[in-house]
Each structure stands twice: as C-alpha cells, then as structure tokens.
C-alpha positions in Angstrom: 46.6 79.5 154.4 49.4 81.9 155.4 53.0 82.2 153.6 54.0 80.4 156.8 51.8 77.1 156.4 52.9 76.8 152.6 56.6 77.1 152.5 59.1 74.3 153.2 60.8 74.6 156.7 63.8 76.4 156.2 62.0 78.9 154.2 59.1 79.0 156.8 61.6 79.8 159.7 62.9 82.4 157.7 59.4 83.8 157.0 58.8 83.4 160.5 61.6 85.7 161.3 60.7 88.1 159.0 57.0 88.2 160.4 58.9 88.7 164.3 60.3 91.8 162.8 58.1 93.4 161.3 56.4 93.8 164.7 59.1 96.0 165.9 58.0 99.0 163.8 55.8 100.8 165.5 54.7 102.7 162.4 55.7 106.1 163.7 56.8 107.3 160.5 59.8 109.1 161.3 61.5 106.3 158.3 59.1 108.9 155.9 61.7 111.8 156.0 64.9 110.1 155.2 63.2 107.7 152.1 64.0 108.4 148.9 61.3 106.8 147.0 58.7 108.2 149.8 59.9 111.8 148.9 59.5 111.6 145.4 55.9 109.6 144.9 54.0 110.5 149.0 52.8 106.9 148.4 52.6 105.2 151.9 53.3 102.0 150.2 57.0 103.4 148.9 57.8 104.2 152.3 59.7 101.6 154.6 56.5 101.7 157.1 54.2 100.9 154.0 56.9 98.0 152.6 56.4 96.2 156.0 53.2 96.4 156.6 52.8 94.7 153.3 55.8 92.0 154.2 53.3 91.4 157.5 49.7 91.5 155.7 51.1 88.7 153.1 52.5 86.5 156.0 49.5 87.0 157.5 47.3 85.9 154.7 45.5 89.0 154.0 47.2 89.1 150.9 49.1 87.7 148.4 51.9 88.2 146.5 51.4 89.4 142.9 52.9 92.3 140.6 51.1 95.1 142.0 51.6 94.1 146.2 55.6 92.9 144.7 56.3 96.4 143.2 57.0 98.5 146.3 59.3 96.1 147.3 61.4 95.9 144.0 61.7 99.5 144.1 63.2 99.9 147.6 67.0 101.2 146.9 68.4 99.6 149.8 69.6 102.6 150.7 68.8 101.9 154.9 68.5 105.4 155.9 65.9 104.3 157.7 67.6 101.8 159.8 69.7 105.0 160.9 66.7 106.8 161.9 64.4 104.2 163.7 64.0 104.9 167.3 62.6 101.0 167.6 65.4 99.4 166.2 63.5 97.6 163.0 65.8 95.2 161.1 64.9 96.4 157.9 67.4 95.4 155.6 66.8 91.6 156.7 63.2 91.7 156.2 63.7 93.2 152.2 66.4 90.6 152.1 64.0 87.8 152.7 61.0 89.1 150.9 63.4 89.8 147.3 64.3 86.0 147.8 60.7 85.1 148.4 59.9 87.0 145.3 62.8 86.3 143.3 61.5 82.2 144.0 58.2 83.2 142.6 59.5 85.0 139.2 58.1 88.5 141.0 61.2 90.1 141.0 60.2 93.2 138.8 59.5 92.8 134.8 60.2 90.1 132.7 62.6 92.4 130.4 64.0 93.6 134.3 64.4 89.9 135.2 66.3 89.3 132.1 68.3 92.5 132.3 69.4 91.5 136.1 70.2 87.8 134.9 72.9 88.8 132.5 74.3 92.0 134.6 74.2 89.7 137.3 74.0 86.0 137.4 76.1 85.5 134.4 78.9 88.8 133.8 79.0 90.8 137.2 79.2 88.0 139.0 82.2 86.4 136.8 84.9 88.7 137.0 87.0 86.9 134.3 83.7 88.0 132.5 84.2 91.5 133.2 87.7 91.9 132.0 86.7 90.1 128.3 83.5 92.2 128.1 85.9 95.7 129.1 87.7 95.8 125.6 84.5 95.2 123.8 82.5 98.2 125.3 85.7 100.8 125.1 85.3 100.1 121.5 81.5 100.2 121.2 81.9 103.7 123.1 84.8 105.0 120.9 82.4 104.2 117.5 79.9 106.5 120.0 77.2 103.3 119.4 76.1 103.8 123.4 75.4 107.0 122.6 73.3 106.1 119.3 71.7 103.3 121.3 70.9 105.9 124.4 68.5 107.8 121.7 66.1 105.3 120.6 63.0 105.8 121.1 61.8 102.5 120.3 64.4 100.5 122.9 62.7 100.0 126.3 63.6 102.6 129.2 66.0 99.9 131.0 68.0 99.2 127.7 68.5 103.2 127.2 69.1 103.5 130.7 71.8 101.1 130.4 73.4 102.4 126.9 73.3 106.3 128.8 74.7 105.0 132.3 77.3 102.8 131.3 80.8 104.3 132.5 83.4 105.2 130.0 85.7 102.1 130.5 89.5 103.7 130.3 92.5 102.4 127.6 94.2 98.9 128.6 96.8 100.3 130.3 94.3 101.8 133.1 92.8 98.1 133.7 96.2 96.2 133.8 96.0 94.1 136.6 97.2 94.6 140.4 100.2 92.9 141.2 99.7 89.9 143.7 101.8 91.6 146.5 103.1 95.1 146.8 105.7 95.4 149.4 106.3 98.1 152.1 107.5 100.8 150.6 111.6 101.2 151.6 112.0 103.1 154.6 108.5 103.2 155.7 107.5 101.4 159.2 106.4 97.4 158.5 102.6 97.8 159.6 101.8 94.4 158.5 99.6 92.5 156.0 97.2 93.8 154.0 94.6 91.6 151.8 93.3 93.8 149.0 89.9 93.7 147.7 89.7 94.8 144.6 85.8 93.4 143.2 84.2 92.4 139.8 83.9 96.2 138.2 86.6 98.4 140.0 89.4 96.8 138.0 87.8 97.6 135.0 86.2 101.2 135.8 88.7 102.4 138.3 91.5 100.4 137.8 93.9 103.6 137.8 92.7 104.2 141.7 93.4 101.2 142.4 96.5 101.2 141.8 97.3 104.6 143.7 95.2 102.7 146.8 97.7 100.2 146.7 101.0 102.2 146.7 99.2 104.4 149.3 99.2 101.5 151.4 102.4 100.2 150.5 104.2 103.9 151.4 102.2 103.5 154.5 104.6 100.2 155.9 101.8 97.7 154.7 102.2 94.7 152.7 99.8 94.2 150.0 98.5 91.3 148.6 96.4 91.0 145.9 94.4 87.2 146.2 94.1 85.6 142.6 90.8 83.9 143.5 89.2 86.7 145.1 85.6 86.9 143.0 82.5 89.0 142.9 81.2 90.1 146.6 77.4 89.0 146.1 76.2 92.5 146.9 74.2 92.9 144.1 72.8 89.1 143.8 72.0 89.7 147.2 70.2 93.2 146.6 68.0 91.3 143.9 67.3 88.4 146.1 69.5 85.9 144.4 71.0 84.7 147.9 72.5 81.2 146.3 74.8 83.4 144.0 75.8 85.5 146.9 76.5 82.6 149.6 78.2 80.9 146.8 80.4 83.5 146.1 80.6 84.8 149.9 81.9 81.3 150.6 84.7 81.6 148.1 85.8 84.7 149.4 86.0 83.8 152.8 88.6 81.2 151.0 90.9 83.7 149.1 90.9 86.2 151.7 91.8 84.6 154.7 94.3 82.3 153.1 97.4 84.7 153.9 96.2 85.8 157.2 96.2 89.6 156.6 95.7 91.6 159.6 93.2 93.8 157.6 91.2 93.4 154.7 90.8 97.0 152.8 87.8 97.6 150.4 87.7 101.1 148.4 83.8 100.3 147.4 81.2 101.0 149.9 78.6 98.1 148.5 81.4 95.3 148.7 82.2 96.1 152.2 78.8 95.9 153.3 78.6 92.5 151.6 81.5 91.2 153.1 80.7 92.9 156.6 77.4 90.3 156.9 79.2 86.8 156.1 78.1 85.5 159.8 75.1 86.2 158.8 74.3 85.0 155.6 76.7 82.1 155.8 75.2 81.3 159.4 74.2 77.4 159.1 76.4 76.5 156.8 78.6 73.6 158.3 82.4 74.4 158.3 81.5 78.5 157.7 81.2 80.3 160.5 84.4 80.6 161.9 85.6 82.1 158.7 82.2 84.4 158.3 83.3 86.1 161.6 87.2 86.3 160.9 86.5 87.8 157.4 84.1 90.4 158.9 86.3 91.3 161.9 88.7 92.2 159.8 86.9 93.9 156.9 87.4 97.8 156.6 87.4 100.1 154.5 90.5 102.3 153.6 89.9 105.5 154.4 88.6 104.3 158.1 92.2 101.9 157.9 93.6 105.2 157.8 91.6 106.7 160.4 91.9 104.1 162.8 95.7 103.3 162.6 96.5 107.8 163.0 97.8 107.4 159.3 98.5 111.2 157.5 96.9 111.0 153.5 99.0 112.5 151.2 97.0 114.8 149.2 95.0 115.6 146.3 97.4 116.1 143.7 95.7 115.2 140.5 98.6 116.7 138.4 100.9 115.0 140.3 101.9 117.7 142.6 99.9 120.0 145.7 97.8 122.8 143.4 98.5 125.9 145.0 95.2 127.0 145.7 93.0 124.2 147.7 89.8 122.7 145.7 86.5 123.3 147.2 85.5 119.8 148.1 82.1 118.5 149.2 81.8 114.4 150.4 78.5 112.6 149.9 78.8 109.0 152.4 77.8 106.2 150.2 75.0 104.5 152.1 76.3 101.1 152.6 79.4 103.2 153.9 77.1 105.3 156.9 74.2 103.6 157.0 74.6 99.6 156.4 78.2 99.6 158.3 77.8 102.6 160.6 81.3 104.0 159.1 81.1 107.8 158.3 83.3 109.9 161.6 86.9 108.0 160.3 86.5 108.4 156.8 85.5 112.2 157.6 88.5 113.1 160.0 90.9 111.8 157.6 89.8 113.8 154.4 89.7 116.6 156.6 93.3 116.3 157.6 94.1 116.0 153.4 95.9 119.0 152.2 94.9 120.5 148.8 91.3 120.7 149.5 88.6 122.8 151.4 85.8 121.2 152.6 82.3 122.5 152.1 79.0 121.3 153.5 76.9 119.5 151.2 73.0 119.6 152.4 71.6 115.7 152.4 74.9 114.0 151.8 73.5 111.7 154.0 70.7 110.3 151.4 70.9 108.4 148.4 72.2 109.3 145.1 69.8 106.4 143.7 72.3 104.7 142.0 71.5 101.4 144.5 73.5 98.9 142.2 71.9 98.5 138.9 68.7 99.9 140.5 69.5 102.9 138.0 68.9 101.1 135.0 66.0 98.9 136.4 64.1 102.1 137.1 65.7 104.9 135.6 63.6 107.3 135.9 63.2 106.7 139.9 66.8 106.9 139.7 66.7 110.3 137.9 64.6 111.9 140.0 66.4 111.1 143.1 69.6 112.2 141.9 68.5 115.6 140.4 67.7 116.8 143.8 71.3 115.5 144.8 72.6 117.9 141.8 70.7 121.3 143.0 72.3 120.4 146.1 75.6 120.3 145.0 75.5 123.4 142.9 74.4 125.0 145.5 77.8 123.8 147.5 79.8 125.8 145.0 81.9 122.4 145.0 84.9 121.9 141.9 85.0 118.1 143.4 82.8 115.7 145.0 84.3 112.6 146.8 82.3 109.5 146.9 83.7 106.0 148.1 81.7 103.4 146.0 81.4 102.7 142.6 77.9 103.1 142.0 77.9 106.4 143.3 80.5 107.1 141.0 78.5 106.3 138.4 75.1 107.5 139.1 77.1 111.2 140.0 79.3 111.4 136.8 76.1 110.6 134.6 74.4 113.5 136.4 76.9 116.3 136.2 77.5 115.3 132.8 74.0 115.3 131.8 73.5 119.0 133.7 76.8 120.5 132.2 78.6 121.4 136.0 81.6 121.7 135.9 82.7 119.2 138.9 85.1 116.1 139.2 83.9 113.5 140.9 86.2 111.3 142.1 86.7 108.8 144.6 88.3 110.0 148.2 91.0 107.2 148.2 92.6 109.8 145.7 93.3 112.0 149.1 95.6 109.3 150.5 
C-alpha cells in the first residue's frame, strides 16, 4: 500500500499535496549549486533534487520510511536557497514541512539522544519563554564557573551534548535582559508615524536583550509608538523546522492574539527565523475555524525593521558602538540570513538602508547569500555538518578584510560568533539593527 492508502484523511490530503509537488521538479539540478549539505558530502540524496525524489518514491510505495531513507531529510537546513534558484517553481519548503511531521509522527525524526535533545530545547524551554528567562541566570553562572567550557572537552559526552556546551551563547549580566517596557512613546519632537507592535521572541530577550532595547528607542526617535504585548510567546519556527506543527499552530494562534490586539499598523521583528514563522500564518493556520482572518492580518503586516525603515524613506543613525560616530568608517561586510532573502524574499530594503548608515564601509562578502549552518538548533543536532558549512563561510570572510559582520537573526549570530571565536579573527559580529 502507498503512504496515501494508510494515513487518516487529513494526513492523506496533505500527503497528497506533497506527492502534486514533488512533480514540479523537473530534476534539472541547478538546486545542486546553492545546497549546502550537497557541497560538502556530493551525495545526490543530500541534495533538494535527491530529498524529493525520496518524498515521491515513499508516497509511491517503492519505499519506506526507516532511519537510513529519514536521514537526508533530517539533515536538510532549511536554508531554501533552492527555492530562490528553481526555474520550475518547486514548493520545497512545504514538502520538508510535511515530510518532518510525517516523520516526527513515526519517532524518525533523527536519534533518540537528538529526539530528546530537541524535546527539551524545544517542546518544553524554547517554546516557554517564562522558561527562558528562569533558565538565563542559571547558565550566566554555569559559564562564569567556565563549567560549559569543561563540559565542551569531554570526550566521553556525545557530539550533540558538546555541541551544545561549545555553542551556547554567552548570556549577558541582568541588567542586559531587563525587560522591554510595554509601550515606548514617540520620541518628543519627532513626527507621530503610528503604532508599532514589537516582537521581541523566546531567546532575543535573553541573548540580545541590549539590542533590543536600542531597536526600540530607534523606533521610538523615529515618531513610532511602541508596544511591547505581555502575551506575545515563542514563534513556532523551530517546532515547525523539526516537524512539531501542533506546537507551532498552538503557539502561531496565540500570537495572532497578542499581536493584533492593539491594532499596530506594523509589526517589526529583528530576527530573520521569527519573521518567516510569522509571515506563513494563512498557511499553517489555514482550516482552522475562526483563524484565517487573523493569519492574513498578522502576515500583512509582519516586517522586519530594517525593511520598516527601508520602506517608510527612514535615515539610520549610525554605528556608534562607543556611543559616538568613530572617525574612521568600519569595514563592514552583511551576510542575509536565509529566512530573511530566501523564505521572505526580503534582501534589496535591508541593503539600501545599511548602505545609507554612516560610520561604516561596506565590502562584498562572496556567498553571503548561502547558509552559515546555524538552521536553528540544527548546529547542535549535527555539529559537525554545521562546522563544515560554516568554515567555508569564515575563509570567506577573512578574505573580505571585514572588522564587522552584520547578520539579522539570532542563529546566525550564534553560529558566526562561535566561529570567529573558535578561528581567533578579529571581527564583531553584530546584528544590523545596531546601524539604526
């Protein structure tokens, strides 16, 4: 029997419309030279040609899911540089979406230690960010006793767990993580703008709490109001990314709740991944009775801030990480986070207004188009996938001669500050919300 012919109905039309795309791809193979697990292993089945053909053969019946036909597809990064790049269109990133949730159903989603590892990143702190803020405190201290680093040279923990203890961000003193306030108004004198809903996620507080911060006064001396919602939770990207789609409706649905209750004009994201998420409410909430007028209003007015200020003509400020313009410009290079440029299509507006920033000069970075392979907690899952990909991302930058690298999502921030550490270069990497 095929996957169709076994599966309940709603699952079945969903297979059913996985099987439709997959006809699209026409196997020409141009998806090879942008994929990043392709370009490190030359094994057809990494690429996104080789992942559907094996999404088809299995709905087909010519084969079944198990570990070894399941592992290509747990390894995809989700990156969706080949979505940019298909001359047929394919809907790729709907097909892996229904295939992780077929998998995740069936207990295939990668290892069992994996599983576990993604069940308490995930289902039960990530997701929860009350969670987050109690678990903060506890890991600054861990990392000021240097235990993460201690726990990052065992040889006898499993990869992940050292993966983990290595990539963890630094988490900054308590007065870094305070909490936004609930509304910020217009700064005096500047033009009213209008409303602004903030989104401030599960880990930014936490990690980048400080940039936050300057976001929201950027806004505010812009003539925006900014509001902060209380019961804004968790986006669902990564649930979503490891095929736990009840988590992410669930917590899509709240969202849709605490960010349309004040009736912003715009809802502005600083993290790449979260926008994405919140971009494809219609379609994951599609179905759901009473949900799909407030899927589309939340992803109409989704956007992130650096394309806010592109599209509203609005002048950044600066880098001035001493608190005033540095005399002499940095040499700056940007890398476009992937669910920035390729799951959103944003990547001309965010570009035009860092160019306009004063104290910095811009220099081309070769492939700051592809992934980092930071892809969530896809780093820590398969670190040394991870690795690979991003050492290729680090000759390129030395060979930009860049003193900073801007990078709008978290992640990235992660995966790029573990790398230049790790390499000794002497480069900031910093979010480009910093510019505004």
């Amino acid at each position: 029997m095929t996957s169709l012919e076994t599966t309940r109905d709603d699952q079945g039309r969903d297979l059913l419309d996985r099987y439709e795309k997959t006809l699209d791809c026409v196997h020409c193979g141009l998806c090879l030279s942008v994929c990043p697990t392709y370009e490190i292993t030359r094994d057809e089945t990494q690429s996104p040609r080789g992942r559907i053909h094996l999404m088809r053969a299995v709905t087909e019946g010519r084969l079944a899911w198990d570990a070894e036909t399941a592992r290509p597809l747990n390894r995809c990064l989700g990156c969706l540089a080949c979505e940019s790049l298909c001359p047929s269109g394919v809907d790729y990133r709907h097909m892996l979406e229904t295939t992780r949730e077929e998998l995740h159903g069936k207990g295939l989603d990668g290892s069992v230690l994996g599983r576990a590892l993604r069940n308490v990143l995930i289902t039960h702190l990530v997701s929860r960010p009350g969670r987050v803020r109690a678990v903060a405190p506890v890991l600054r201290g861990l990392q000021r006793l240097r235990l993460d680093r201690l726990a990052a040279k065992l040889p006898l923990l499993p990869s992940p767990l050292r993966a983990l203890a290595d990539g963890a961000p630094m988490i900054p003193p308590r007065r870094v993580r305070r909490p936004l306030p609930r509304r910020t108004p217009p700064s005096p004198g500047a033009p009213h703008r209008g409303r602004v809903v903030y989104f401030s996620g599960c880990v930014m507080p936490q990690l980048f709490g400080e940039l936050q911060h300057h976001a929201v006064e950027a806004l505010a001396a812009q003539g925006f109001e900014v509001l902060v919602p209380k019961n804004q939770t968790c986006c669902g990207a990564l649930a979503a990314h490891q095929g736990n789609m009840g988590l992410a409706k669930e917590l899509l649905e709240t969202n849709v709740e605490a960010l349309l209750a004040d009736a912003p004009d715009w809802i502005v994201l600083d993290a790449a991944g979260c926008g994405a998420a919140l971009s494809e409410a219609p379609h994951l909430l599609e179905g759901r009775p009473g949900r799909a007028a407030g899927a589309r209003a939340l992803s109409e007015k989704v956007v992130d801030i650096l394309d806010l200020f592109h599209r509203l003509d609005l002048s950044p400020r600066g880098f001035r990480p001493e608190g005033a313009l540095p005399s002499t410009p940095f040499l700056a290079a940007y890398d476009a986070p992937c669910h920035l440029l390729h799951a959103q299509g944003v990547d001309a507006g965010p570009r035009a207004v860092m160019a306009r920033a004063p104290g910095v000069a811009w220099v081309p970075l070769e492939g700051a188009e592809n992934c980092c392979g930071a892809a969530g907690i896809h780093g820590f899952l398969f670190p040394e996938q991870s690795r690979a990909i991003l050492e290729k991302k680090l000759d390129q930058l030395e060979r930009s001669g860049a003193q900073i690298l801007f990078s709008g999502n978290p992640g990235c921030l992660m995966q790029w500050r573990q790398g230049v550490r790790r390499r000794g270069l002497d480069v900031r990497v910093e979010h480009p919300a910093w510019l505004l």
